[in-house]
N, CA, C and O atoms as a GROMACS GRO file, in nm:
protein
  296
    1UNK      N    1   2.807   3.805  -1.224
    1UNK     CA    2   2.856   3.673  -1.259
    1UNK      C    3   2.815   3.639  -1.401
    1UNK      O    4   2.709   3.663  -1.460
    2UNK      N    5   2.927   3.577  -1.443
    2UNK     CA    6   2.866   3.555  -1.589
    2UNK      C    7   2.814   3.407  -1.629
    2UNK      O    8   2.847   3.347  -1.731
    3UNK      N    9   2.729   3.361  -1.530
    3UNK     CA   10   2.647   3.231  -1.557
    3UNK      C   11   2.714   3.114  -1.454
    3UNK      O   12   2.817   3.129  -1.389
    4UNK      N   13   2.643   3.018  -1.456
    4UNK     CA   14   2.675   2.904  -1.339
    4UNK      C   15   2.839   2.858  -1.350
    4UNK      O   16   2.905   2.917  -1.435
    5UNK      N   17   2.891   2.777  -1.285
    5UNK     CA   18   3.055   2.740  -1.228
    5UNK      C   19   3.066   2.674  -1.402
    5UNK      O   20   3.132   2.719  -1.496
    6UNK      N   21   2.977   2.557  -1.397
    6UNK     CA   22   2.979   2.518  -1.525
    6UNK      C   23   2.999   2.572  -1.653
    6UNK      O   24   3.066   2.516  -1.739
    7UNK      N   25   2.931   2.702  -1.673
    7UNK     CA   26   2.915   2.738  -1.798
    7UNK      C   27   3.036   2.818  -1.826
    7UNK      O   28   3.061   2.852  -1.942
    8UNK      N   29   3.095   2.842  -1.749
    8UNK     CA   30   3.224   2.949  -1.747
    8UNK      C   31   3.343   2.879  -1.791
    8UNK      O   32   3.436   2.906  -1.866
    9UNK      N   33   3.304   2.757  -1.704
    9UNK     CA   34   3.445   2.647  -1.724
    9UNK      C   35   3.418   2.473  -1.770
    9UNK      O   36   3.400   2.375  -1.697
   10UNK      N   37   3.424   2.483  -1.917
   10UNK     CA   38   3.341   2.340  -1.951
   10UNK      C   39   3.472   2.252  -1.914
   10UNK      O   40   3.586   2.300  -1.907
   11UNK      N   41   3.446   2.146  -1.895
   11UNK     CA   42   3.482   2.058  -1.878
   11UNK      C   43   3.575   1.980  -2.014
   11UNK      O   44   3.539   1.973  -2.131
   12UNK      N   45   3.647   1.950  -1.979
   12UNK     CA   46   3.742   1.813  -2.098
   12UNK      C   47   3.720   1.717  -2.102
   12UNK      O   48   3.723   1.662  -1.992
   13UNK      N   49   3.692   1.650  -2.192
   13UNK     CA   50   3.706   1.518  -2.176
   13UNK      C   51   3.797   1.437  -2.116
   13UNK      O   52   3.915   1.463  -2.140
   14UNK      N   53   3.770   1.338  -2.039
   14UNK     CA   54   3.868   1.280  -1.943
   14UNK      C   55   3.928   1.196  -2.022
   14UNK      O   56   3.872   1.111  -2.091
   15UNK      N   57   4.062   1.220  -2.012
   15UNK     CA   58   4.124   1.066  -2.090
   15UNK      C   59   4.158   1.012  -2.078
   15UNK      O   60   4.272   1.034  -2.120
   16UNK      N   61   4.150   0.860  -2.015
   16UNK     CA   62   4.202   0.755  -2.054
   16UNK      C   63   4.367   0.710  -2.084
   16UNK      O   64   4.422   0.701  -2.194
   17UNK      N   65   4.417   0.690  -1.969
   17UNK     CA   66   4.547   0.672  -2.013
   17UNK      C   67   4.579   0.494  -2.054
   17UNK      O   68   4.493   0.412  -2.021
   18UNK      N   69   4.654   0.465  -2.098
   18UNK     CA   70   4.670   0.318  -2.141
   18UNK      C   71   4.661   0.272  -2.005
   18UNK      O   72   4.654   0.350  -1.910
   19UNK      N   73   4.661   0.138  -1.996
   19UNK     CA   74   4.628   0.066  -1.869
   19UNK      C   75   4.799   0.040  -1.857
   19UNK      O   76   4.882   0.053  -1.947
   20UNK      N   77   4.824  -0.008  -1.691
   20UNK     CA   78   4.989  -0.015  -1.705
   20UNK      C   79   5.027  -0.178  -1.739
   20UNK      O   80   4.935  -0.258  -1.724
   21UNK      N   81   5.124  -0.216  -1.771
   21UNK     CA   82   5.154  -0.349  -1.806
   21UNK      C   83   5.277  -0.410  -1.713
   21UNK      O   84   5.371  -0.342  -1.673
   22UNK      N   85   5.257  -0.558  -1.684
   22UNK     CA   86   5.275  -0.599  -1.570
   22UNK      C   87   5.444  -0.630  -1.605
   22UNK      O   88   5.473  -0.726  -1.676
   23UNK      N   89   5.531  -0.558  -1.558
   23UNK     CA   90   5.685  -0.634  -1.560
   23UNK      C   91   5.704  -0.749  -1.520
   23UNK      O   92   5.762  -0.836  -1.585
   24UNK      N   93   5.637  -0.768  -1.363
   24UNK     CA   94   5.728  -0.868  -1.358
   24UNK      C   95   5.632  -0.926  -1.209
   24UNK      O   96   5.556  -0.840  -1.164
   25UNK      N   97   5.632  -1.064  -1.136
   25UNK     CA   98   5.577  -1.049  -0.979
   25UNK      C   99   5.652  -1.084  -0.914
   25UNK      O  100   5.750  -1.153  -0.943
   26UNK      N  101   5.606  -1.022  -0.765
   26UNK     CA  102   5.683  -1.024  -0.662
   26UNK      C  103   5.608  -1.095  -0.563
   26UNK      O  104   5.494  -1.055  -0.538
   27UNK      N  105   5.653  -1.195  -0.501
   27UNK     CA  106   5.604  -1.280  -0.390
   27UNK      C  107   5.579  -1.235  -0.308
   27UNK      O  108   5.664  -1.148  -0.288
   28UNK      N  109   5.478  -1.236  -0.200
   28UNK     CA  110   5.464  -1.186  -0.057
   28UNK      C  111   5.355  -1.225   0.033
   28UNK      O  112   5.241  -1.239  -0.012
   29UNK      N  113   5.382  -1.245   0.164
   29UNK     CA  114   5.295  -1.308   0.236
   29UNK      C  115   5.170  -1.217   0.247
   29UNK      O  116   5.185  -1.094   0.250
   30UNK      N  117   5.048  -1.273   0.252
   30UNK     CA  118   4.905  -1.222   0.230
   30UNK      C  119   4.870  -1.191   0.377
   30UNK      O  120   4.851  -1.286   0.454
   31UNK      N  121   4.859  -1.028   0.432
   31UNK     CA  122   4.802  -1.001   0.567
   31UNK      C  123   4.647  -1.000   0.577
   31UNK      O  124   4.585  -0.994   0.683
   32UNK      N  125   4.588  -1.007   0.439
   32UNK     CA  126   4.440  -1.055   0.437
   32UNK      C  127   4.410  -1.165   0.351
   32UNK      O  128   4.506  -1.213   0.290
   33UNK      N  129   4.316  -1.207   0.336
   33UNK     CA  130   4.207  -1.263   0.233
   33UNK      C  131   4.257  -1.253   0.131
   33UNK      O  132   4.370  -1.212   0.157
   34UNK      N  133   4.248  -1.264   0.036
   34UNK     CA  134   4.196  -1.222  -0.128
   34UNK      C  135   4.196  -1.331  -0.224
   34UNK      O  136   4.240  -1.444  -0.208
   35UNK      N  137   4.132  -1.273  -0.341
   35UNK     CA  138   4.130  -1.375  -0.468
   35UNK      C  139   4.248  -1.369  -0.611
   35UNK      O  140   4.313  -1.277  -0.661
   36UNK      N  141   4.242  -1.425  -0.623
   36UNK     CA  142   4.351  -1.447  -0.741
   36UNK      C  143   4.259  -1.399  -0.904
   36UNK      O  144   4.173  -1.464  -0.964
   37UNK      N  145   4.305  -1.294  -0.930
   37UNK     CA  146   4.228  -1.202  -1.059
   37UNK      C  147   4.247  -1.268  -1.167
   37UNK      O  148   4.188  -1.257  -1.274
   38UNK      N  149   4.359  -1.360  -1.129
   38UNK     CA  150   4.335  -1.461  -1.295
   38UNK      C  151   4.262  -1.596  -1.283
   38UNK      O  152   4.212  -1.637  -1.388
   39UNK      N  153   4.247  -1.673  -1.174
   39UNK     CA  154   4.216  -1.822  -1.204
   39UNK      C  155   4.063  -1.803  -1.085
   39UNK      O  156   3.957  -1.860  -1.112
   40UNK      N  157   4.074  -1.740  -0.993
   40UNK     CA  158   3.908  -1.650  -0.910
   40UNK      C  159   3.970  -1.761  -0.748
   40UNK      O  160   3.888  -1.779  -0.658
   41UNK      N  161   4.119  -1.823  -0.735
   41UNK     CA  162   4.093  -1.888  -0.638
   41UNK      C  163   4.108  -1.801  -0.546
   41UNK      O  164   4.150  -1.687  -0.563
   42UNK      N  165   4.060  -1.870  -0.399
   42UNK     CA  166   4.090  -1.837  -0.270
   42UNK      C  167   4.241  -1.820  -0.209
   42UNK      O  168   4.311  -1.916  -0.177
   43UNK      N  169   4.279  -1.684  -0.199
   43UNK     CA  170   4.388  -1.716  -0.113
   43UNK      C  171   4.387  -1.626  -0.007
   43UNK      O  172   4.371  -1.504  -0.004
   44UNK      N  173   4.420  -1.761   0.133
   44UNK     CA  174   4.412  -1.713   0.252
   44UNK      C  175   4.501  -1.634   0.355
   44UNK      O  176   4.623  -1.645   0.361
   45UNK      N  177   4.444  -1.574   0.414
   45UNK     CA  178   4.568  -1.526   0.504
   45UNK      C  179   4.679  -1.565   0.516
   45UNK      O  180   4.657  -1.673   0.571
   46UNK      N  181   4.784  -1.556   0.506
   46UNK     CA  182   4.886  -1.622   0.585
   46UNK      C  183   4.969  -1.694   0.467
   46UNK      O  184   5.084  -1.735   0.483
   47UNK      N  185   4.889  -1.703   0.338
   47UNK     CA  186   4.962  -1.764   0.254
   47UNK      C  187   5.017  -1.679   0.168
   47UNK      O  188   4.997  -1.558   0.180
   48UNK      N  189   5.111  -1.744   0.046
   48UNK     CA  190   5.233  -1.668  -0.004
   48UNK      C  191   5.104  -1.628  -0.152
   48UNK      O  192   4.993  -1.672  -0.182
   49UNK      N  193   5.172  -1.554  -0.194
   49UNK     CA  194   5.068  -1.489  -0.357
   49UNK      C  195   5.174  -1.372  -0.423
   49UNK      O  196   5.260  -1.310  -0.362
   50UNK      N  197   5.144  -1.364  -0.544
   50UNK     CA  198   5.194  -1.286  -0.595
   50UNK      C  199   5.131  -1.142  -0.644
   50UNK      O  200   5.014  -1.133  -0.680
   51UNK      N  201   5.227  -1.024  -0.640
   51UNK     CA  202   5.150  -0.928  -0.690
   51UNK      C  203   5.269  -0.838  -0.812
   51UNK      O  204   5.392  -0.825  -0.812
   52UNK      N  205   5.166  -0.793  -0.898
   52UNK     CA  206   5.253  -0.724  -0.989
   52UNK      C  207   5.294  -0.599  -0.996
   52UNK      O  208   5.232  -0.500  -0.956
   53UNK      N  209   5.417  -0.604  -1.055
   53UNK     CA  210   5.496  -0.496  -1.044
   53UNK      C  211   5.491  -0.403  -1.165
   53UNK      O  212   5.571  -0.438  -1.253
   54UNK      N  213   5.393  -0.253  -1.205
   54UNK     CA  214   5.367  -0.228  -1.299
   54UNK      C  215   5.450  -0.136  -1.370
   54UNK      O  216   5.555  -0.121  -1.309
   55UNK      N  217   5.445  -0.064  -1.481
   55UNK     CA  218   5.494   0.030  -1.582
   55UNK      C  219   5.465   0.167  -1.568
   55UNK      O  220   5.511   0.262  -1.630
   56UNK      N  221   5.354   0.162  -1.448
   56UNK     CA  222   5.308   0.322  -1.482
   56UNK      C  223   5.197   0.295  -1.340
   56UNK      O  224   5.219   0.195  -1.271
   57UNK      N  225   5.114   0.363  -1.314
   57UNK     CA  226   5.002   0.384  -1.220
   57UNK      C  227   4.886   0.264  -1.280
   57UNK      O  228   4.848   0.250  -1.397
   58UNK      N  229   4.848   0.189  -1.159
   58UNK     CA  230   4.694   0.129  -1.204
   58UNK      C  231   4.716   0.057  -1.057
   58UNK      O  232   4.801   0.077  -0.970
   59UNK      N  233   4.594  -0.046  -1.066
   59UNK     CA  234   4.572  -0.110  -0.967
   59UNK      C  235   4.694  -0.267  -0.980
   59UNK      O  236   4.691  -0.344  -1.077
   60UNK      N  237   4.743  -0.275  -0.920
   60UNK     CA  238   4.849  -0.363  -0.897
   60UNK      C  239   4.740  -0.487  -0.856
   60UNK      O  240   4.647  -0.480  -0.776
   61UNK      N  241   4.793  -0.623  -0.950
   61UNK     CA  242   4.665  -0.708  -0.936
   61UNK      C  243   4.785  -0.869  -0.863
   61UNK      O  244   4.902  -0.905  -0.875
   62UNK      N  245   4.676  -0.911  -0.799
   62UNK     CA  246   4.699  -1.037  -0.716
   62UNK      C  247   4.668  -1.100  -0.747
   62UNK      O  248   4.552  -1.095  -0.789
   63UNK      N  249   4.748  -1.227  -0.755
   63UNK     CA  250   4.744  -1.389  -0.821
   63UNK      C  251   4.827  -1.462  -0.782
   63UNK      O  252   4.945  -1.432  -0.761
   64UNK      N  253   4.748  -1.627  -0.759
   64UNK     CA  254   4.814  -1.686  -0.696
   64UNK      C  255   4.965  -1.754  -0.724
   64UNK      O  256   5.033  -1.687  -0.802
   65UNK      N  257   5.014  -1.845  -0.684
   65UNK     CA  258   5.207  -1.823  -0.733
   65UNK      C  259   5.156  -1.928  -0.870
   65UNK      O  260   5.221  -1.915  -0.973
   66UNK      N  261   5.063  -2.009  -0.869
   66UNK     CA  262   5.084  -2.090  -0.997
   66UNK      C  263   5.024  -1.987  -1.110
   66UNK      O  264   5.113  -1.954  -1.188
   67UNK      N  265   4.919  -1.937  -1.133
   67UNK     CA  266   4.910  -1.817  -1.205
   67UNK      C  267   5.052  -1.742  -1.225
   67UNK      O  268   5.105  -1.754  -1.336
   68UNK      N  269   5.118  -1.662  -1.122
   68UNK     CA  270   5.177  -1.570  -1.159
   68UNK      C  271   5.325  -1.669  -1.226
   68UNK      O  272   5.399  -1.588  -1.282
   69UNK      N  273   5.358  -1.751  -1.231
   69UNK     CA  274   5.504  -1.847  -1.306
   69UNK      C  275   5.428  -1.854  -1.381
   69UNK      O  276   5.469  -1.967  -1.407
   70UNK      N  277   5.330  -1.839  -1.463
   70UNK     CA  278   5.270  -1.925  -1.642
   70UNK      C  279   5.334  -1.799  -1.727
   70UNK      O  280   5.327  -1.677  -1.711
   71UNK      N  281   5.390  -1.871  -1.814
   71UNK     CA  282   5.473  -1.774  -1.907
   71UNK      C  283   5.424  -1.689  -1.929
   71UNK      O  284   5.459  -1.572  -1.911
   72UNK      N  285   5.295  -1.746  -1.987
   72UNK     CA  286   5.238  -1.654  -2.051
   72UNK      C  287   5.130  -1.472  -1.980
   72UNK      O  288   5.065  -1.394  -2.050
   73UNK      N  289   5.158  -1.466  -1.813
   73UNK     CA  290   5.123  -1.358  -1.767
   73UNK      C  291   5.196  -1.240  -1.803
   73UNK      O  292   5.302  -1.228  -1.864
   74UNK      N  293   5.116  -1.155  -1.752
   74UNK     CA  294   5.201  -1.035  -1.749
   74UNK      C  295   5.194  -0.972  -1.929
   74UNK      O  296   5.256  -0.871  -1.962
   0.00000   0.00000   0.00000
């Protein structure tokens, strides 16, 4: 063997792809809990929230419907 797993095969630097950017939200009733990532409120089960619809891969983020109508999201 010519030395440990490591030394044979270094590693790359991981990179970082741009984060994705939000087109557009889509309304939908909430089957759990959660918080709203822009304003930190409570929204409960059962109620309506918005989530975004992205450009590419990331975590698709939740906010409540007055957050997600302010022009200025997304």
């Amino acid at each position: 063997r010519a030395g440990p797993p490591a030394a044979r095969h270094p590693r790359r630097p991981a990179e970082r792809p741009s984060p994705a950017k939000v087109l557009g939200w889509q309304r939908f009733t909430l089957s759990l809990n959660a918080l709203c990532e822009q304003c930190n409120a409570i929204l409960p089960k059962g109620s309506e929230a918005a989530i975004g619809v992205l450009d590419g891969p990331g975590k698709r983020p939740v906010t409540c419907i007055t957050c997600a109508e302010e022009p200025s999201r997304g």
